[in-house]
C-alpha positions as CSV (number, residue, x, y, z in Angstrom):
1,X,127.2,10.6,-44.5
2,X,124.5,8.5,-43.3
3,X,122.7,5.0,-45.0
4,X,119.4,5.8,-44.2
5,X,117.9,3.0,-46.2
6,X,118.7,-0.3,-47.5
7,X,117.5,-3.4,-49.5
8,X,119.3,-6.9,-50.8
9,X,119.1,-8.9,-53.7
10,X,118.9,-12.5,-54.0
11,X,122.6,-12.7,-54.1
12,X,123.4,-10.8,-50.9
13,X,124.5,-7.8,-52.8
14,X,123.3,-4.6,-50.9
15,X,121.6,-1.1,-52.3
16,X,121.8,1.9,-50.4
17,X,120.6,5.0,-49.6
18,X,122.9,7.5,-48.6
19,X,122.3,11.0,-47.9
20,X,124.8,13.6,-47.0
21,X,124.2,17.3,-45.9
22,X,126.3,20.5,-46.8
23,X,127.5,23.3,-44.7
24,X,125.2,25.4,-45.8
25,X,122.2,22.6,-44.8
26,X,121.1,21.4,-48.2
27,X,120.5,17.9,-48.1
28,X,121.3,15.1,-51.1
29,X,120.5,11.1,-51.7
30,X,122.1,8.9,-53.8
31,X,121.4,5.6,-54.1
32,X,124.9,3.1,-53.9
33,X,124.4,-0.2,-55.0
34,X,127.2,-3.2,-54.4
35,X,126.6,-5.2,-57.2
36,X,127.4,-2.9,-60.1
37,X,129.2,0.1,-57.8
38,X,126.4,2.2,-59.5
39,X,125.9,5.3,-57.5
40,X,122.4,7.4,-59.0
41,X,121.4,10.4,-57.3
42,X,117.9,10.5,-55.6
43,X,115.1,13.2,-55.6
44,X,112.9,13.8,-52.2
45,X,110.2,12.4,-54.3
46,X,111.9,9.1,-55.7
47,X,113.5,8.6,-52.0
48,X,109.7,8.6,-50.4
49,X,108.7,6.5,-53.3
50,X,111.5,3.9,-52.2
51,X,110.2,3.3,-48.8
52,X,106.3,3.8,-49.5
53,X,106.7,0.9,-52.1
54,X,109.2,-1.3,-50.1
55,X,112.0,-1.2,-52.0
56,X,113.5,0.0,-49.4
57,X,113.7,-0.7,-45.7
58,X,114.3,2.4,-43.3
59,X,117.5,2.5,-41.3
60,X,119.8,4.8,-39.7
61,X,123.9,4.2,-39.6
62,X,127.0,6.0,-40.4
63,X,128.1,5.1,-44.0
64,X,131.6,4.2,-42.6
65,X,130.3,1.6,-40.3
66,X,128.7,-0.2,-43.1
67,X,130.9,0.0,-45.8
68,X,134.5,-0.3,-47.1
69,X,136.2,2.8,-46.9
70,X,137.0,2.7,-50.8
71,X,133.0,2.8,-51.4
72,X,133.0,5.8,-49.0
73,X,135.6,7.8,-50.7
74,X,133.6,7.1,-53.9
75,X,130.5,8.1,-52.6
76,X,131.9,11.7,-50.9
77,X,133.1,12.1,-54.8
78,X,129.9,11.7,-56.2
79,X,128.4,14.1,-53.6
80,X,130.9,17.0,-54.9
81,X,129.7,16.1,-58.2
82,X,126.1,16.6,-57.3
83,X,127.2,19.9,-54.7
84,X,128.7,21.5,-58.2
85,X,125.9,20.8,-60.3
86,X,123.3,22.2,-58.0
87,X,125.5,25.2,-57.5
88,X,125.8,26.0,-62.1
């Protein structure tokens, strides 16, 4: 799981994008923001969208370097949510 971009409000309070690949190579975005916990899921279009616009500033970490391991968890379970819906 990788933060491959990132913005912060006025406050400090940090949105992310996170994107995650399968075993079988499929790749999925969601964006994680601090402020509410709100996690939203992310189309290839939207994502582009993000960083053509600005919202969003291009980066490259390992989600567990940047955040609590608690927001991790909770991301990996939204990813099997999104995993199972593609797959129905």
């Amino acid at each position: 799981m990788r933060i491959s971009g990132f913005s912060e409000d006025e406050d400090g309070n940090g949105c992310y994008l996170v994107e995650w690949s399968d075993t079988a190579g499929r790749k999925f975005a969601v964006l994680y923001s601090e402020s509410g916990g709100s996690v939203e899921s992310v189309s290839a279009e939207r994502k582009r969208e993000l960083f053509e616009s600005g919202d969003l500033e291009a980066c490259s970490f390992p989600a567990s370097e940047v955040l609590f391991p608690d927001e991790v968890q909770k991301l990996a379970e939204r990813f099997q949510i999104v995993v199972e819906e593609e797959e129905e």
